[in-house]
N, C-alpha and C positions, 0 to 999 in steps of 0.2 A: 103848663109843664116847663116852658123852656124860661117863664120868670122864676120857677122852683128852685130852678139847677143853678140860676143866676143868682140867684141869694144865697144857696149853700156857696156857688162859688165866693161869692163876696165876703161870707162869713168865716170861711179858711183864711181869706184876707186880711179880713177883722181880727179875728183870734191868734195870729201870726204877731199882728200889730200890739197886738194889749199886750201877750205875754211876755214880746220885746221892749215893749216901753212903760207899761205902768209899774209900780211900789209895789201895789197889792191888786195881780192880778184875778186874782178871786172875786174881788169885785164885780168883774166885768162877767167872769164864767158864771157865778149864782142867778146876775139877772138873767143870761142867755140863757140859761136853761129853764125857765119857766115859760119861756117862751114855746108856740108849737111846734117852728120846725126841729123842734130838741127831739119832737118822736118819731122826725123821720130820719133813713139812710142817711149817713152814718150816723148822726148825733145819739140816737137812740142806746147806741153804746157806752156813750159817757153815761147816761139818761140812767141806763140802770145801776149805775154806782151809786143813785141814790136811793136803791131799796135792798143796797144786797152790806150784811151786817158784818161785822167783825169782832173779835174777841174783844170784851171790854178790858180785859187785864194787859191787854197791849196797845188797845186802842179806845181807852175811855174816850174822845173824840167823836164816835160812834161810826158812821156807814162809813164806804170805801170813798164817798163823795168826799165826807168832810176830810178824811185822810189826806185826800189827792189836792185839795184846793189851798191845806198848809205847806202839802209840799211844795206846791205849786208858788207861792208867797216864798215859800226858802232859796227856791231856788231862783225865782227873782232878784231874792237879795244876794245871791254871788254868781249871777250870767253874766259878769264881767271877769268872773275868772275863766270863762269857759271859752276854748277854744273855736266855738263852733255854736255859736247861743241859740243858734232857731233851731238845730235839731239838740238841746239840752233842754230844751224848753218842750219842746215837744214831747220828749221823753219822759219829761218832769210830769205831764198831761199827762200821758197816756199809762203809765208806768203799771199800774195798775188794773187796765182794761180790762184782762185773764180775768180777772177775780170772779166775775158776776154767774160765770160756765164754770168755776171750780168749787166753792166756797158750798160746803156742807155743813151744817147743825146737826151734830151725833149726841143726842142726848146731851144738848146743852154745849158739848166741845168743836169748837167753829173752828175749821180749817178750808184752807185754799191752795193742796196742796198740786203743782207743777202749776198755778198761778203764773208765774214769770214765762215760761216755755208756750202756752197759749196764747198769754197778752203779746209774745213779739208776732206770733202771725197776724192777731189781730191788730195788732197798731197798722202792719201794712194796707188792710187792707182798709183799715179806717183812711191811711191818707192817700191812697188809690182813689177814692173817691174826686181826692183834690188833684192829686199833682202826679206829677210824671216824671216828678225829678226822682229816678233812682237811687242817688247817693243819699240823698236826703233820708228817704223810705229805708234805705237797707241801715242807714249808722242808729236812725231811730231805734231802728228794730234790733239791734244788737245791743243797746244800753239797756231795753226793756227785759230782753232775754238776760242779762247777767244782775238785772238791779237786787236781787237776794242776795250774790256772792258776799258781800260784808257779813253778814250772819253766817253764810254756810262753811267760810274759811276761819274765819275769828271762831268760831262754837267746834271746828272741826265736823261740820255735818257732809255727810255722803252722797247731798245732793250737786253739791257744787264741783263744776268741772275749771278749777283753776287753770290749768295747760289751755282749753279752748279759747277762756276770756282771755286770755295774753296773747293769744294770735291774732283775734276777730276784733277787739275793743280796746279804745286809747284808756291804760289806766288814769292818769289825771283823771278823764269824763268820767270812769264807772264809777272810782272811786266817792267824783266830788255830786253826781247822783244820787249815791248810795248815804253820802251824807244825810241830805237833803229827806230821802225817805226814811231816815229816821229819828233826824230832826220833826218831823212835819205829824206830830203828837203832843195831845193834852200831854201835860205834865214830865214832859219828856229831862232828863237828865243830861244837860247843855252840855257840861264838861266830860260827863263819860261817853258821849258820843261823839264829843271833839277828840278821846282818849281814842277809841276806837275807830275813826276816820284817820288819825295817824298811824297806829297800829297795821292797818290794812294797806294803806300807801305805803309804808314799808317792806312788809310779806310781800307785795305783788310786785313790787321793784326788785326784792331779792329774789322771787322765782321767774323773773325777769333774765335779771344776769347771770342764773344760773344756767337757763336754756341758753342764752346765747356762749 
């Protein structure tokens, strides 16, 4: 038991390290999870991103696995802009954890809808496991909770609470997040989602100065 706890702990260590330092962290996450401790406490939560589906017309990529381990790769390639890289990183991981408890097939139309709002409880308690660093656990968990905001303000959708993300979340981090998940797709359109990462760093700096 107490070798179990030592290699999950070791392995928060490990996976702290790859996604701080490797190119293509994916690498390192695809083999770890073939691996057995993938089925226990917490891993198991990543574990099932890999049988839980997504809309092919947004995400020809296919499960939430492969989703997360491009984004994961993106956001590799600009944790040198980020303020705060092990919890962007981490958030870049976990961003999607909600999905696996929301994601429904209604006659073929796949949705995962308050996705974002589940996955921040669940991130904490995914890194509860590990650490005890509060700051860490709560900024994680606040990147996870707004990482939709690009769609629900850019589309004008009603689920997004613009006013909260400006109080609780550094716009730079959600923003250059928000990239990232939507960079992190087969056949994804580079420049319109470079159009619309600028777009939204705009909006949220003008509803920005407008509060203050």
């Amino acid at each position: 038991m107490i070798a179990q706890e030592n290699r999950i702990q070791s392995l928060y260590e490990e996976i702290t390290q790859h996604i701080l330092e490797d190119k293509k962290p994916s690498d390192y996450l695809n083999k770890l999870s073939e691996e057995a401790i993938f089925k226990e406490y917490p891993f198991y939560m990543l574990l099932k991103l890999k049988s839980t589906e997504q809309s092919k017309k947004y995400h020809p990529e296919g499960s939430v696995w492969n989703h997360t381990m491009l984004v994961l790769d993106e956001a590799a390639s600009v944790r040198d802009k980020s303020k705060d890289p092990k919890v962007f990183m981490w958030a870049a991981l976990l961003h999607d954890i909600g999905k696996p408890d929301t994601t429904r097939n209604k006659k073929g139309k796949i949705t995962s809808y308050d996705h974002d709002m589940v996955g921040a409880k669940l991130s904490e308690d995914f890194l509860h496991a590990f650490t005890k660093d509060e700051n860490l656990i709560k900024n994680v968990s606040v990147l996870v909770r707004y990482h939709m905001h690009m769609l629900y303000i850019l589309k004008g959708l009603p689920h997004g609470n613009p006013k909260k993300l400006i109080e609780e979340v550094d716009i730079h981090e959600i923003t250059l997040l928000c990239r990232c998940d939507r960079m992190g797709r087969t056949g994804v359109n580079r420049q319109e989602e470079e159009d619309n990462y600028r777009e939204f760093i705009i909006k949220l700096r003008n509803m920005s100065e407008t509060r203050i």
